[in-house]
N, CA, C and O atoms as a CHARMM CRD file, in Angstrom:
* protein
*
  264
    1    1 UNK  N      8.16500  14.26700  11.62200 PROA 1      0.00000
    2    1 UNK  CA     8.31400  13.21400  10.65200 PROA 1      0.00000
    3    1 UNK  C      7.51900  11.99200  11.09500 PROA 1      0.00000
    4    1 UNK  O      8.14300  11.06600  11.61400 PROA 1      0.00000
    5    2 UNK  N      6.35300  11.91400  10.95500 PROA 2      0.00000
    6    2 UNK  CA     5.69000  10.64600  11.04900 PROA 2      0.00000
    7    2 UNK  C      5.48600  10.03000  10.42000 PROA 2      0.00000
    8    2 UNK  O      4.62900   9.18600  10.68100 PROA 2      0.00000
    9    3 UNK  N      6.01100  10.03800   9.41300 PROA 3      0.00000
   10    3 UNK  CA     5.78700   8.72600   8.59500 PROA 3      0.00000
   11    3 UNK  C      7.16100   7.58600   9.29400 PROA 3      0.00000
   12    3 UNK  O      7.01400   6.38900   9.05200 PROA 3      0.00000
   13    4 UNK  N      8.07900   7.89900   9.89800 PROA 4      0.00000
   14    4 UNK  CA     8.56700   6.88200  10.55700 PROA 4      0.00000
   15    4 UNK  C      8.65700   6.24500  11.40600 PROA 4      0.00000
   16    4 UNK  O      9.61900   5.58500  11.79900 PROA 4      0.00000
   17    5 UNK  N      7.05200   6.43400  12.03900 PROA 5      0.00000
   18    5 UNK  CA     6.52100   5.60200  12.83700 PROA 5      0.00000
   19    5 UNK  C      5.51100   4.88900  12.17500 PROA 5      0.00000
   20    5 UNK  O      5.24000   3.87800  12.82300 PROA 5      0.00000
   21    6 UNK  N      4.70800   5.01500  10.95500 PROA 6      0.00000
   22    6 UNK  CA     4.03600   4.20600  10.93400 PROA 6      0.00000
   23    6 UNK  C      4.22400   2.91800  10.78200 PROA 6      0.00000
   24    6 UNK  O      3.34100   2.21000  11.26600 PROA 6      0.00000
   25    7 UNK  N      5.47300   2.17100  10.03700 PROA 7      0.00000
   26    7 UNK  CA     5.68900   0.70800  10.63200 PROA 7      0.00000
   27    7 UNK  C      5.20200  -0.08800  11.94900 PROA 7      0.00000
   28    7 UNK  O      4.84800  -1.26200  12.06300 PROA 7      0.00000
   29    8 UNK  N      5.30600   0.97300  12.93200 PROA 8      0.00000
   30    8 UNK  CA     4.78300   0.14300  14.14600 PROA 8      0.00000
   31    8 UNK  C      3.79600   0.85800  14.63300 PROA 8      0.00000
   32    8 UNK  O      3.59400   0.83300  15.84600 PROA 8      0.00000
   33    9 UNK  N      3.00700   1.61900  13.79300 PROA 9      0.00000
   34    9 UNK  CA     1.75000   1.90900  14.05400 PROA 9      0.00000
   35    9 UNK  C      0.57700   1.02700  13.97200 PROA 9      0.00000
   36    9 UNK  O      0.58900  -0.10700  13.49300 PROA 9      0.00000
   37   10 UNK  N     -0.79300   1.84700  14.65100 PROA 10     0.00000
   38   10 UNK  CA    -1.94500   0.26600  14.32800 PROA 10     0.00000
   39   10 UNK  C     -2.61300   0.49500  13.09800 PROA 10     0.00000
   40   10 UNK  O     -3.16700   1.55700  12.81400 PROA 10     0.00000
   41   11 UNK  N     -2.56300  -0.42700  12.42900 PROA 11     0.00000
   42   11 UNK  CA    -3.42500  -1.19000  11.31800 PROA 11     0.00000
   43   11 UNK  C     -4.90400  -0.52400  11.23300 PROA 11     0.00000
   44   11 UNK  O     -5.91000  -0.94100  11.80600 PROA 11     0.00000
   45   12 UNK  N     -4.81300   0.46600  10.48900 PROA 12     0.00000
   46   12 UNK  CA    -6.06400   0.79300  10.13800 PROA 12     0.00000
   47   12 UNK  C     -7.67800   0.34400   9.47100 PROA 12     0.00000
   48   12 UNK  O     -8.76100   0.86400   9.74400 PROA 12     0.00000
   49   13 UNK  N     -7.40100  -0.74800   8.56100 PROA 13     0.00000
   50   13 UNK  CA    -7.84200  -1.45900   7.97800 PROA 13     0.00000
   51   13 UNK  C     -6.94400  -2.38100   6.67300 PROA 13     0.00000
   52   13 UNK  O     -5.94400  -1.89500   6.14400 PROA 13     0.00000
   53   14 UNK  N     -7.35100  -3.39400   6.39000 PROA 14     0.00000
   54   14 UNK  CA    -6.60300  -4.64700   5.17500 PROA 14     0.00000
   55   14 UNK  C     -7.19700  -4.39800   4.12200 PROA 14     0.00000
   56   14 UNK  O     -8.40700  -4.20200   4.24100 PROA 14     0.00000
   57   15 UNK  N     -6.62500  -4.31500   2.79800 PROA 15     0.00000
   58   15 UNK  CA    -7.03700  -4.22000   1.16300 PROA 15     0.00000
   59   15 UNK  C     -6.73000  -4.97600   0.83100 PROA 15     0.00000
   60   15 UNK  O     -6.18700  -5.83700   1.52300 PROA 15     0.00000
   61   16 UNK  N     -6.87900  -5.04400  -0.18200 PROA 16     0.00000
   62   16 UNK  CA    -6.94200  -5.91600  -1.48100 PROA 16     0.00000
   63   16 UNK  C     -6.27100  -5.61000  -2.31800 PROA 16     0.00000
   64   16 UNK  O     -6.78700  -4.76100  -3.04500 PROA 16     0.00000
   65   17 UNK  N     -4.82900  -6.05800  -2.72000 PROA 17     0.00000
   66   17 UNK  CA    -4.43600  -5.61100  -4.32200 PROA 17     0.00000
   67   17 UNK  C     -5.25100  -5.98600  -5.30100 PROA 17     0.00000
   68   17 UNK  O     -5.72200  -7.07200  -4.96200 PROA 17     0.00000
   69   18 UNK  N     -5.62900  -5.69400  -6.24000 PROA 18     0.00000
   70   18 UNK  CA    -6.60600  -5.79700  -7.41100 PROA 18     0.00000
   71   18 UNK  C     -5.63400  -5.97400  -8.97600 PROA 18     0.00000
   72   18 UNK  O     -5.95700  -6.79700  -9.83300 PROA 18     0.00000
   73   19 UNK  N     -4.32400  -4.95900  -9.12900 PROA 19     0.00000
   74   19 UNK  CA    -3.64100  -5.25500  -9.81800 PROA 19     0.00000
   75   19 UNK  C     -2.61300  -4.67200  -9.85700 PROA 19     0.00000
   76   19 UNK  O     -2.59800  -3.88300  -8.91200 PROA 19     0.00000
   77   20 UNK  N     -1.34200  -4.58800 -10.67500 PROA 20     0.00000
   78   20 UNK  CA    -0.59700  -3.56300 -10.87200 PROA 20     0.00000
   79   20 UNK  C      0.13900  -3.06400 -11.88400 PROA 20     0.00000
   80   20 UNK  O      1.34200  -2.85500 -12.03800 PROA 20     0.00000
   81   21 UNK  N     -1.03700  -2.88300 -12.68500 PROA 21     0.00000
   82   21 UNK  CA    -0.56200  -2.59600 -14.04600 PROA 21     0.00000
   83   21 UNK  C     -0.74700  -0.85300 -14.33500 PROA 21     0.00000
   84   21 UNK  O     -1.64400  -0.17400 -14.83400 PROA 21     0.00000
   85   22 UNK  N      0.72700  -0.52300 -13.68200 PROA 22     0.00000
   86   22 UNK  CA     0.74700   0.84800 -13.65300 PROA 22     0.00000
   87   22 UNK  C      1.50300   1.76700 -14.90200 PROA 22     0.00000
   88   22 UNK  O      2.66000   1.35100 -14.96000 PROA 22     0.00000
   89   23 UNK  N      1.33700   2.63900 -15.72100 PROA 23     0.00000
   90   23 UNK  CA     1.44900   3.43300 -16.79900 PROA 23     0.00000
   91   23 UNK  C      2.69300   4.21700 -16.42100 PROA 23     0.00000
   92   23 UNK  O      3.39500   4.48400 -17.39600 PROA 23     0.00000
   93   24 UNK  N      3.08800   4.60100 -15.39000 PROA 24     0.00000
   94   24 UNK  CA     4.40600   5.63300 -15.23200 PROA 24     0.00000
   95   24 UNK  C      5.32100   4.98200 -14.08800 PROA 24     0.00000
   96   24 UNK  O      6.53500   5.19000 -14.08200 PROA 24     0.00000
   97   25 UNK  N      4.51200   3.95500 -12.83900 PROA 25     0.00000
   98   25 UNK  CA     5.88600   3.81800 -11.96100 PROA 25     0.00000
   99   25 UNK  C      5.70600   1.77600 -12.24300 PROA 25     0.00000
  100   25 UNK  O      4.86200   1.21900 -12.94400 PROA 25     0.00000
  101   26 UNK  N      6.64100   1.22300 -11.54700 PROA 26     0.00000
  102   26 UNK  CA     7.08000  -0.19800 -11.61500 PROA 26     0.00000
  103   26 UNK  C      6.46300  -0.37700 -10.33800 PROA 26     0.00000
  104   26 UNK  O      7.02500   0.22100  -9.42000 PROA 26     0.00000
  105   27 UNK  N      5.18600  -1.22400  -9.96900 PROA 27     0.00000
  106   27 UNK  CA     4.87700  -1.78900  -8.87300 PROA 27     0.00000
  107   27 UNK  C      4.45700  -2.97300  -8.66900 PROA 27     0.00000
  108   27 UNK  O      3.83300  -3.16500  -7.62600 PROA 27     0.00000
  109   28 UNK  N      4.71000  -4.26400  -9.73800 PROA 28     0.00000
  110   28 UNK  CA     4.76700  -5.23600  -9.61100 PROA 28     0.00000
  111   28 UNK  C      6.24600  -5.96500  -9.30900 PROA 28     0.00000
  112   28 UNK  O      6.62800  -7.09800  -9.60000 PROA 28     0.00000
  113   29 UNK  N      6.79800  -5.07800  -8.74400 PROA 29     0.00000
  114   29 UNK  CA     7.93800  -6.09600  -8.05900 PROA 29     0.00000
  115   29 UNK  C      7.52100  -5.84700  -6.25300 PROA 29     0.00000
  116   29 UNK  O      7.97000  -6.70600  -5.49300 PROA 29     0.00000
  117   30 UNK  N      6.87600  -4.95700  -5.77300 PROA 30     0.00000
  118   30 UNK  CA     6.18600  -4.54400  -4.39100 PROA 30     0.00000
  119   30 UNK  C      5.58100  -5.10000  -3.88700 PROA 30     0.00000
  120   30 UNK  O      5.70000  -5.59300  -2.76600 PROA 30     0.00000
  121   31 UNK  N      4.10600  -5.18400  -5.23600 PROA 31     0.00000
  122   31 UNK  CA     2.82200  -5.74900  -4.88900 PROA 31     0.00000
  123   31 UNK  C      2.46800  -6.82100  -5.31000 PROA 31     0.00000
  124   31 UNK  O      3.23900  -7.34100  -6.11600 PROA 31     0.00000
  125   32 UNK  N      1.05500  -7.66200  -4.91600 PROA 32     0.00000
  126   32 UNK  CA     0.90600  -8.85200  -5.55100 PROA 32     0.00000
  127   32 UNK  C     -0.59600  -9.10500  -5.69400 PROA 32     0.00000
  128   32 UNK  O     -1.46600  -9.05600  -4.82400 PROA 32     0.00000
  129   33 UNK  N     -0.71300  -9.44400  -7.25700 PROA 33     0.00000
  130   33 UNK  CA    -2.57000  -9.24300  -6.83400 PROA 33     0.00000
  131   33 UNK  C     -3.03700  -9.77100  -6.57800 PROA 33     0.00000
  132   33 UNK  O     -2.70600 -10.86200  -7.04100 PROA 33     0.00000
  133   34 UNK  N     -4.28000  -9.86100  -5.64200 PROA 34     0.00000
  134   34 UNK  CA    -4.89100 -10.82600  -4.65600 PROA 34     0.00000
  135   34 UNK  C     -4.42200 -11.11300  -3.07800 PROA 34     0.00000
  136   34 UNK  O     -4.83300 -11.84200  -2.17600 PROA 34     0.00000
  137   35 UNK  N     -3.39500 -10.19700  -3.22500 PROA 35     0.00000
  138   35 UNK  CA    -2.62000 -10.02500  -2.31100 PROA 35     0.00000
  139   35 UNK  C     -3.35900  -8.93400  -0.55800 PROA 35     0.00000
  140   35 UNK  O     -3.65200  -7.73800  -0.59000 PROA 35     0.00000
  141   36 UNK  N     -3.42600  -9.52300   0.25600 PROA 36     0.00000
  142   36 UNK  CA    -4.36100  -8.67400   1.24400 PROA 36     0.00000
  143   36 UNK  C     -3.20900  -7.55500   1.76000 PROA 36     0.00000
  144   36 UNK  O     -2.06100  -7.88500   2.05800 PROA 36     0.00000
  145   37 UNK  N     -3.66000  -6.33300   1.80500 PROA 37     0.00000
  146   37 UNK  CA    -1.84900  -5.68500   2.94000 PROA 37     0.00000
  147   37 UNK  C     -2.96400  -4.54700   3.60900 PROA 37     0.00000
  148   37 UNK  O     -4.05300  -4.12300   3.22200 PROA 37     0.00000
  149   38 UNK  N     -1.94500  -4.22900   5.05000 PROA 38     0.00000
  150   38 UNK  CA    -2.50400  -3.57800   6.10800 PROA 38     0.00000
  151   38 UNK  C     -2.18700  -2.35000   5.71300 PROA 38     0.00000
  152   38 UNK  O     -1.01300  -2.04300   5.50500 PROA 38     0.00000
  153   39 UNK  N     -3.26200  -1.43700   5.54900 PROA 39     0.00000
  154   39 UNK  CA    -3.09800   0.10100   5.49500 PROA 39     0.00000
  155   39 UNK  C     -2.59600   0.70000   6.72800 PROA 39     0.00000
  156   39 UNK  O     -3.28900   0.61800   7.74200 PROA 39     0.00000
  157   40 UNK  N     -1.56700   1.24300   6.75000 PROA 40     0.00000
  158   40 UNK  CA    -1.03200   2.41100   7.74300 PROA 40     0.00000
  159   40 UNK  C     -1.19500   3.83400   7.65900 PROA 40     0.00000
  160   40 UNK  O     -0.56400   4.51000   8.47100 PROA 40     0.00000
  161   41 UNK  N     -1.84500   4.34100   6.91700 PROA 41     0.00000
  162   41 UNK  CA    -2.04500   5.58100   6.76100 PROA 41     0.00000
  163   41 UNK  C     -2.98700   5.75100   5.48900 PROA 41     0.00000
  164   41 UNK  O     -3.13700   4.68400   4.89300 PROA 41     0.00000
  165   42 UNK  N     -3.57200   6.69400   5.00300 PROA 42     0.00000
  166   42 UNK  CA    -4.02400   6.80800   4.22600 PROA 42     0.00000
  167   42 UNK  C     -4.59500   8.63200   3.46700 PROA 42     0.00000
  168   42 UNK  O     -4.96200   9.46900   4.29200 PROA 42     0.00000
  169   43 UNK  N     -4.59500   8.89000   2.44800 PROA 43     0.00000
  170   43 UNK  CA    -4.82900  10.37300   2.01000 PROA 43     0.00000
  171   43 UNK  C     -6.13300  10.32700   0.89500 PROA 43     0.00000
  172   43 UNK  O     -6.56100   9.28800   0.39400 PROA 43     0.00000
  173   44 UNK  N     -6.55400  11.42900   0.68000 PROA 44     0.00000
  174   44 UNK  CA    -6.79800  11.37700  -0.56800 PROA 44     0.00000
  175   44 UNK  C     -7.21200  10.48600  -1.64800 PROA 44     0.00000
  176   44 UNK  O     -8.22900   9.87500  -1.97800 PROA 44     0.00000
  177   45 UNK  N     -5.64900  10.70800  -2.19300 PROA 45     0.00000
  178   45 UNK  CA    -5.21800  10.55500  -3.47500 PROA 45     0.00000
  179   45 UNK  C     -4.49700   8.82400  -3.01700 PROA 45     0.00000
  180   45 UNK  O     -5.19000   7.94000  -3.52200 PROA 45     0.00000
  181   46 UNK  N     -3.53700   8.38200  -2.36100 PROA 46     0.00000
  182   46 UNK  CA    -2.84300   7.55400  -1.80400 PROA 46     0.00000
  183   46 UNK  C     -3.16700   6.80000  -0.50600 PROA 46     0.00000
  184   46 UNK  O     -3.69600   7.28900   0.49200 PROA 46     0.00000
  185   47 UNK  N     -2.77100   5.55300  -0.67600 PROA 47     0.00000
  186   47 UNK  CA    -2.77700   4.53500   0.47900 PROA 47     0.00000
  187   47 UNK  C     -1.33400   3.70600   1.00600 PROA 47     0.00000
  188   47 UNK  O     -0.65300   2.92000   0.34700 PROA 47     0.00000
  189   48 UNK  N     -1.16100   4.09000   2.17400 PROA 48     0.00000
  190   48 UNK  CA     0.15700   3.61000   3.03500 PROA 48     0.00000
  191   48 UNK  C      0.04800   2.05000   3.17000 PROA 48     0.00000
  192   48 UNK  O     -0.80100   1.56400   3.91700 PROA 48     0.00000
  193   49 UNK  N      0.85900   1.31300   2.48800 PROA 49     0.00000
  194   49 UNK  CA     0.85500  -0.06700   2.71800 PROA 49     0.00000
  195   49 UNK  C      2.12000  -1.08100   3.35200 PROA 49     0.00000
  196   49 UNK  O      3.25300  -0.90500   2.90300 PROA 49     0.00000
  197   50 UNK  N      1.95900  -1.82300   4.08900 PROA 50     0.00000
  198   50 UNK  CA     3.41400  -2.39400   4.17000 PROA 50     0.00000
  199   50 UNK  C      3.37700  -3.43700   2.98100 PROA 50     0.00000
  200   50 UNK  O      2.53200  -4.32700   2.88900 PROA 50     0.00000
  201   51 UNK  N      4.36700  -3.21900   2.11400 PROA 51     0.00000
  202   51 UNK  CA     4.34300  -4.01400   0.76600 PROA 51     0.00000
  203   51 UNK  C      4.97400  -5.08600   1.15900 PROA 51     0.00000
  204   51 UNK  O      5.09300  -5.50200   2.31200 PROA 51     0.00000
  205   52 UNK  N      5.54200  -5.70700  -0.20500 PROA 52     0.00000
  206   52 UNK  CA     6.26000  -6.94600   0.00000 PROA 52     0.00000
  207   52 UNK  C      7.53400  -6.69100   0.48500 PROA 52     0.00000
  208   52 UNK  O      8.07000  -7.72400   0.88500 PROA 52     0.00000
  209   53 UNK  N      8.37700  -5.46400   0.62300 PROA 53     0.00000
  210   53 UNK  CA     9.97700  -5.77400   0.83200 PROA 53     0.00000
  211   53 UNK  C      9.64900  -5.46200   2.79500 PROA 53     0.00000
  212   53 UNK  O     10.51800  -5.42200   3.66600 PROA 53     0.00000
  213   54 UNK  N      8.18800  -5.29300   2.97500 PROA 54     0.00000
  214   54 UNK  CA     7.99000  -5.48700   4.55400 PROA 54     0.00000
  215   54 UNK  C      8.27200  -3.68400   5.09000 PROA 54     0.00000
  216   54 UNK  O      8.50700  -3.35400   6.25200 PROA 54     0.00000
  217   55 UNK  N      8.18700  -2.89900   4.11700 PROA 55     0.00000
  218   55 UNK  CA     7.96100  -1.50700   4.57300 PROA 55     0.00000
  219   55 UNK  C      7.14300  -0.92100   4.34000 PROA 55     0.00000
  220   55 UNK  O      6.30500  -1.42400   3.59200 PROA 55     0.00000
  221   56 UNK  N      6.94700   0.33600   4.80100 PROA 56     0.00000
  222   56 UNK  CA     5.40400   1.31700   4.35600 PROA 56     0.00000
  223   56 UNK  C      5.79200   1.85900   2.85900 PROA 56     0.00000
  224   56 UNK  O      6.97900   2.14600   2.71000 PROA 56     0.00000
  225   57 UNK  N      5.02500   2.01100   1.86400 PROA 57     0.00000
  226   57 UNK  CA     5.04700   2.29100   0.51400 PROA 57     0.00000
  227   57 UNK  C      3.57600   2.52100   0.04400 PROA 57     0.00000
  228   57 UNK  O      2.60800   1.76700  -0.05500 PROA 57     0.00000
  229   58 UNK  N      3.83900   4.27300  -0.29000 PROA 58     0.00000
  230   58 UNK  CA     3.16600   4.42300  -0.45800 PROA 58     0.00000
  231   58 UNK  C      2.38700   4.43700  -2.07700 PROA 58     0.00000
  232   58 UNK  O      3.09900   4.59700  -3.06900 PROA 58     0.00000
  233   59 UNK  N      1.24900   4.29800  -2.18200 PROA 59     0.00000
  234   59 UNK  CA     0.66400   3.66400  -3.49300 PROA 59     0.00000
  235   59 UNK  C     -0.38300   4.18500  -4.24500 PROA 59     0.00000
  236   59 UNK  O     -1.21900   4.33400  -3.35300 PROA 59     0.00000
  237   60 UNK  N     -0.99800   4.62400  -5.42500 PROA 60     0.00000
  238   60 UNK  CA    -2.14500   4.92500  -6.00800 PROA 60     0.00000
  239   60 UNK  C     -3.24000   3.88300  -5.02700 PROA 60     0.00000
  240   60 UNK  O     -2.99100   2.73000  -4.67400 PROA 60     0.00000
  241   61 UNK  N     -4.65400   4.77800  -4.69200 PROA 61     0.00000
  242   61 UNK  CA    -5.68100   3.85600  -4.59300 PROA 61     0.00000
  243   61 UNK  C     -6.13800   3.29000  -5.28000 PROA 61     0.00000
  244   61 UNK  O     -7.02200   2.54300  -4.85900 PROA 61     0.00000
  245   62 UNK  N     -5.82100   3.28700  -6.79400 PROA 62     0.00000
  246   62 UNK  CA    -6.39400   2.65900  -7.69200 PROA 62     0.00000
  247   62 UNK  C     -5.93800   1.12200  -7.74900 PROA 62     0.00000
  248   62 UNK  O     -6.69600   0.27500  -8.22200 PROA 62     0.00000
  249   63 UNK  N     -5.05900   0.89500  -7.40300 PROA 63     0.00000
  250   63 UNK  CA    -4.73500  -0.59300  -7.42200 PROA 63     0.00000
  251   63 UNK  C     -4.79400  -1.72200  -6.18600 PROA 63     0.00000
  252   63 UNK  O     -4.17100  -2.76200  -5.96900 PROA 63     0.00000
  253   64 UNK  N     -6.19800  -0.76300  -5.25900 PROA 64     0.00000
  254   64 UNK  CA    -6.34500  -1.66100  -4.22500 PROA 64     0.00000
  255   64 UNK  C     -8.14300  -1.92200  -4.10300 PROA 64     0.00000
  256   64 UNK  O     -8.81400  -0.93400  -4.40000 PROA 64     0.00000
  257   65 UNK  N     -8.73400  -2.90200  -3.78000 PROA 65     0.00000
  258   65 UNK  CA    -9.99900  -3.03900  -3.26900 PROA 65     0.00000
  259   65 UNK  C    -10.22700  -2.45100  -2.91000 PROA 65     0.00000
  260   65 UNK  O     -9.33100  -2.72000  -2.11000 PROA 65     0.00000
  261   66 UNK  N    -10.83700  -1.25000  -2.35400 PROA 66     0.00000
  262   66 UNK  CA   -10.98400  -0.63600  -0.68400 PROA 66     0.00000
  263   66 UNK  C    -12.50700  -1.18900   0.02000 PROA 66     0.00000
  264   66 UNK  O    -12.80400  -0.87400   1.17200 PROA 66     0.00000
C-alpha cells in the first residue's frame, strides 16, 4: 500500500491548477485555480496532489498546468 506514504514522500514537481470545472465529480471545494500544489505521484491518466484539505487526492490531468 503505497499510496500511504506518499504524504511524506518527496515532491516530484509543482502544477498549476488551471480550473475546475469538472462534468461528473465536485472539485472545486479541493482545488483552487491559480493555485500551485506539489505532485506526489503521478500516472497516466491522473496526478497525485496534496489538495486543499492538506492530503494526497488524486485528480484528472486535465485541470492542472503541467
Amino acid at each position: 500500500m503505497i499510496h500511504n506514504s506518499w504524504q511524506n514522500s518527496k515532491t516530484i514537481k509543482t502544477v498549476k491548477c488551471i480550473h475546475t470545472d469538472a462534468e461528473k465529480y465536485i472539485v472545486n471545494t479541493v482545488l483552487t485555480p491559480g493555485k500551485m500544489y506539489e505532485v506526489k505521484n503521478e500516472t497516466e491518466e491522473f496526478i497525485f496532489v496534496i489538495d486543499n484539505t492538506g492530503k494526497v487526492g488524486g485528480y484528472y490531468k486535465e485541470y492542472f498546468e503541467l
